[in-house]
C-alpha positions as CSV (number, residue, x, y, z in Angstrom):
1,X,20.2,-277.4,-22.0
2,X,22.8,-278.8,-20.1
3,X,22.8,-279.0,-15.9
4,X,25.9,-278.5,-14.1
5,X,26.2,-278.9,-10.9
6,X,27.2,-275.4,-10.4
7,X,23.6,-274.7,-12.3
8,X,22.1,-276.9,-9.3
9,X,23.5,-275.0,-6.1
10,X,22.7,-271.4,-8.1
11,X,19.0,-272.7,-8.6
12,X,19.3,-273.5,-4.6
13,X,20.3,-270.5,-3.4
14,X,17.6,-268.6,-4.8
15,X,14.5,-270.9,-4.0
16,X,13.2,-272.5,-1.1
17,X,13.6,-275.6,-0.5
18,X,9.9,-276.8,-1.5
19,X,10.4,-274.8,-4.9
20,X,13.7,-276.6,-6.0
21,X,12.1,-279.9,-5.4
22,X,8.8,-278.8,-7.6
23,X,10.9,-277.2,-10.4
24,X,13.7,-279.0,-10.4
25,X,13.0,-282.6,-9.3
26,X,9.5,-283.0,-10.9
27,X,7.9,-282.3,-7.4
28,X,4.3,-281.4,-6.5
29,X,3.4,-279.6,-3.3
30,X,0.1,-281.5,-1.5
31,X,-3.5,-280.3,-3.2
32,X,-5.1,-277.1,-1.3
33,X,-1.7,-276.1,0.1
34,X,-0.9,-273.6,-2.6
35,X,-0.7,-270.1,-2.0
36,X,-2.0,-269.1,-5.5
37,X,-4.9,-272.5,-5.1
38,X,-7.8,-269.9,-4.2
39,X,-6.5,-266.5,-5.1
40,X,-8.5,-264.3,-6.7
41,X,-6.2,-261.1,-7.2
42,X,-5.3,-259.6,-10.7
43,X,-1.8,-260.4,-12.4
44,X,0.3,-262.1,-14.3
45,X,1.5,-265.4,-13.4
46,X,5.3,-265.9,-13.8
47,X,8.3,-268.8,-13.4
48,X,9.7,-268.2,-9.9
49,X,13.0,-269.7,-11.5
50,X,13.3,-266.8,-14.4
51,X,10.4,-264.7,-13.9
52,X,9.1,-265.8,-17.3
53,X,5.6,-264.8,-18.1
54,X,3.0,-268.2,-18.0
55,X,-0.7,-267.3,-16.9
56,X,-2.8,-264.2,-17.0
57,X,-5.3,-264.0,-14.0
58,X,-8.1,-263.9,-16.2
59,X,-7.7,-267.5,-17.5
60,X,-7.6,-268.7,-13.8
61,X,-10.7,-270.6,-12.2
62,X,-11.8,-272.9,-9.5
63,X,-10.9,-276.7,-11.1
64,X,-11.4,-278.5,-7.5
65,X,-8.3,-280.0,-8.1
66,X,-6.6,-278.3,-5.2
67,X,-3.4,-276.6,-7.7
68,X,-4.2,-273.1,-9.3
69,X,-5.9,-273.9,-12.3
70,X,-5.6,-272.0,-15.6
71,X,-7.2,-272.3,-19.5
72,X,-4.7,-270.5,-21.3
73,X,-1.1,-269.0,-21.8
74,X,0.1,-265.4,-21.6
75,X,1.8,-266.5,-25.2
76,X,2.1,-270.0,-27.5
77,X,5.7,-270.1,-26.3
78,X,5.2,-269.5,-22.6
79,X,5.5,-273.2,-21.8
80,X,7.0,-276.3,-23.3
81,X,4.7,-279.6,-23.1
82,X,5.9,-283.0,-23.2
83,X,4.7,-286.1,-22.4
84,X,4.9,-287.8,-19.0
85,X,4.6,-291.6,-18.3
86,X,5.5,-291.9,-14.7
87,X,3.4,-292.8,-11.7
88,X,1.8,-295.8,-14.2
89,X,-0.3,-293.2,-16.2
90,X,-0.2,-290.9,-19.2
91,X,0.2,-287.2,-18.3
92,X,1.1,-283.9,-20.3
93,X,4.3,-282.0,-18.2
94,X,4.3,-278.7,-18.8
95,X,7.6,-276.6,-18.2
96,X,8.9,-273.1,-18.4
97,X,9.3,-272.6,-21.7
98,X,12.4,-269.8,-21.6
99,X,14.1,-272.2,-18.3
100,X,12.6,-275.5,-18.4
101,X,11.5,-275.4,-14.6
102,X,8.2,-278.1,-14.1
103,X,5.4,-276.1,-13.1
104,X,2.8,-278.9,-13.5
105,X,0.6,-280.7,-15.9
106,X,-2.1,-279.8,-18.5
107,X,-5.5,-281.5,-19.3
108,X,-7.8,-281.9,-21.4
109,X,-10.7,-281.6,-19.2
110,X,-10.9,-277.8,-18.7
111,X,-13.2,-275.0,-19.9
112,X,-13.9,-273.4,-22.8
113,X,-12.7,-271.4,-24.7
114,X,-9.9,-273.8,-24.8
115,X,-10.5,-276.7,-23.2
116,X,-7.4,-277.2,-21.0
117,X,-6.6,-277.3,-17.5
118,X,-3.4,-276.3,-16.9
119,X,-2.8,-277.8,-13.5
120,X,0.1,-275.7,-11.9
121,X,2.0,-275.7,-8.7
122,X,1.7,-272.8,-6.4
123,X,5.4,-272.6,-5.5
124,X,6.4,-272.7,-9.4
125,X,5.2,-269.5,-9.6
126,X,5.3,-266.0,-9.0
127,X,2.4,-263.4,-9.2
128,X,2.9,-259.8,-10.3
129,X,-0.3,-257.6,-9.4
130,X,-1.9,-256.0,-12.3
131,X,-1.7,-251.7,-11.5
């Protein structure tokens, strides 16, 4: 996927200022600021950038990280994982996987049945309340 500059000032004008820099420049927004860090309410979790659906409630828990914190996808192609070497450690980025926006990072520390922790940003995302 190639950026254009005209690709840049679109993705501006739709998100605030806070969610640009998370999903665009590989920000993170400050632990137990989130919106979505302690909610509890039923729904699917989607990309603020393209409304692509990432997280089902039901897989969300209390890490004590301070970021929402989820052990599984809505779908296998919900997100795209790559490898992340900045800050001087070893990290997994996970992305949007329809847009590419960063939502975060996943571990290898989390519950079963999985294992994971995905560790998300509250401003990557969007929650849609299960009727």
């Amino acid at each position: 996927m190639i950026e254009t500059k005209r690709d840049d000032d679109a993705r501006q004008a739709k998100l605030t200022p806070e969610q640009f820099n998370i999903c665009w420049n590989k920000g993170t927004e400050p632990p137990f600021t989130g919106k979505y860090n302690d909610c509890k309410e039923p729904g699917i979790y989607h990309c603020i950038c393209c409304g692509n659906a990432l997280f089902d409630s039901a897989g969300k828990y209390d890490s004590g990280s301070g970021w929402p914190s989820f052990w599984g996808l809505v779908s296998k192609n919900s997100v795209t994982e790559k490898v992340d070497n900045s800050h001087g450690m070893r990290r997994v980025e996970v992305t949007c996987g329809h847009c590419g926006a960063h939502l975060g990072h996943v571990f290898e520390d989390g519950p079963q049945p999985t294992g994971l922790r995905y560790c998300i940003n509250s401003a990557a995302l969007d929650l849609k309340a299960k009727t």
